[in-house]
C-alpha positions in Angstrom: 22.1 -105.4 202.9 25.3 -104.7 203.9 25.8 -101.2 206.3 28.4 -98.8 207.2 26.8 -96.9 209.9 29.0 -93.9 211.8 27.0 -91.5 214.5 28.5 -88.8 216.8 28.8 -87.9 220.6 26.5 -84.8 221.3 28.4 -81.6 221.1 31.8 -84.1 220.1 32.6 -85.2 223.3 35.7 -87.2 223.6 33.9 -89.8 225.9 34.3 -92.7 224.2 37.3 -94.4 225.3 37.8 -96.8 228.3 35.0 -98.8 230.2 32.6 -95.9 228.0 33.4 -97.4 225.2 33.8 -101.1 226.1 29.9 -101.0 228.0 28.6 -99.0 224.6 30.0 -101.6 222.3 28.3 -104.2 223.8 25.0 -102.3 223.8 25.7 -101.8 220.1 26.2 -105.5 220.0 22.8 -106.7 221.9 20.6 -104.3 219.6 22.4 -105.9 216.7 21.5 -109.4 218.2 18.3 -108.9 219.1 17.7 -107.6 215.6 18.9 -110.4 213.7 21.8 -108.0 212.7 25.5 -109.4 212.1 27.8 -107.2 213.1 31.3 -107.1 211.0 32.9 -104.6 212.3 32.1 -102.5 215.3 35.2 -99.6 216.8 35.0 -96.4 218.4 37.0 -93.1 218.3 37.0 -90.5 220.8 33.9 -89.1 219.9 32.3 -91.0 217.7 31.1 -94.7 216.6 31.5 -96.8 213.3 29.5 -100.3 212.4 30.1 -102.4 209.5 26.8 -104.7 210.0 24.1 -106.8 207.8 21.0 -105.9 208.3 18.1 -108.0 207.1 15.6 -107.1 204.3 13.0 -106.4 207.1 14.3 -103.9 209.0 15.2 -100.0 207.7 18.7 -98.7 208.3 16.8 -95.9 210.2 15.0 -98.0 212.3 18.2 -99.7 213.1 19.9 -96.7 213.9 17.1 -95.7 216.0 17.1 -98.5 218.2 20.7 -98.1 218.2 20.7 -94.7 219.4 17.6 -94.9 222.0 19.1 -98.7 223.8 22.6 -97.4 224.1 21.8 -94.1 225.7 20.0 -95.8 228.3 21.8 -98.0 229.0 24.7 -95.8 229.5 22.9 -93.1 231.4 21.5 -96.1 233.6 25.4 -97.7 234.0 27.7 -94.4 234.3 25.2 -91.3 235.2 28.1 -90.0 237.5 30.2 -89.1 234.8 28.3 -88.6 232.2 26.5 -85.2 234.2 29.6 -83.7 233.8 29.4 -83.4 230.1 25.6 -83.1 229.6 22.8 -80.9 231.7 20.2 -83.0 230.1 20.0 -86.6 231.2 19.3 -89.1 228.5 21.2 -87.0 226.2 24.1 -89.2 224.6 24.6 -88.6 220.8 23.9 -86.2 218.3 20.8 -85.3 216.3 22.6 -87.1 212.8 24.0 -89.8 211.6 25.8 -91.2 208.6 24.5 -94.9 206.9 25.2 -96.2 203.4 25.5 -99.4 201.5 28.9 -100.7 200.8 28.2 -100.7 196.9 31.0 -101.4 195.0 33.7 -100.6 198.0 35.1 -103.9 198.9 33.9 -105.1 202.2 37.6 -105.3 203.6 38.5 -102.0 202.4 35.4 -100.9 204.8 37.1 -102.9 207.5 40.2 -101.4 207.3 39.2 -97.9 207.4 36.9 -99.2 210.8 39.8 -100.9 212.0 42.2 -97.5 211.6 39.8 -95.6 213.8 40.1 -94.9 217.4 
């Protein structure tokens, strides 16, 4: 099943841009790996994340985003702690309570890919 997953800095934190962004892509990326998830499109804005990925029949898009949510917050805290206490008083804190994920549908896949690309 094909995704378009989008979920948001806590509070909309403009945070996600430079080695930030770089280090939370790649967590994104080894979630996705080690869940047997093909990633199509991954890109950041400021604040905020967007995935075009496959995701196979066994695992729920809210498990996905789960894991993707708990791994990269960890590992963020864990890599760039420093900076990140200036924007949160809570540690482990990285993204909001939502999220957005829906099935492509009928939406071509490379109209999804252009909109991802656009971003950030």
């Amino acid at each position: 099943m094909k995704l378009h997953i989008v979920f948001v800095v806590k509070y909309r934190k403009s945070i996600l841009t430079g080695v930030i962004a770089d280090d939370i892509k790649q967590f994104c990326m080894d979630v996705c790996k080690k869940n047997d998830v093909e990633v199509d499109m991954l890109n950041t804005d400021k604040n905020h994340i967007h995935l075009l990925v496959d995701v196979p029949p066994t695992l729920s898009p809210t498990s996905l985003v789960q894991y993707l949510k708990q791994e990269t917050t960890w590992n963020v805290w864990k890599q760039h702690s420093n900076e990140l206490k200036q924007h949160f008083w809570k540690k482990s804190v990285f993204w909001s309570d939502g999220y957005f994920v829906c099935s492509t549908g009928d939406v071509s896949t490379q109209t999804i890919l252009e909109y991802i690309k656009s971003q950030g």
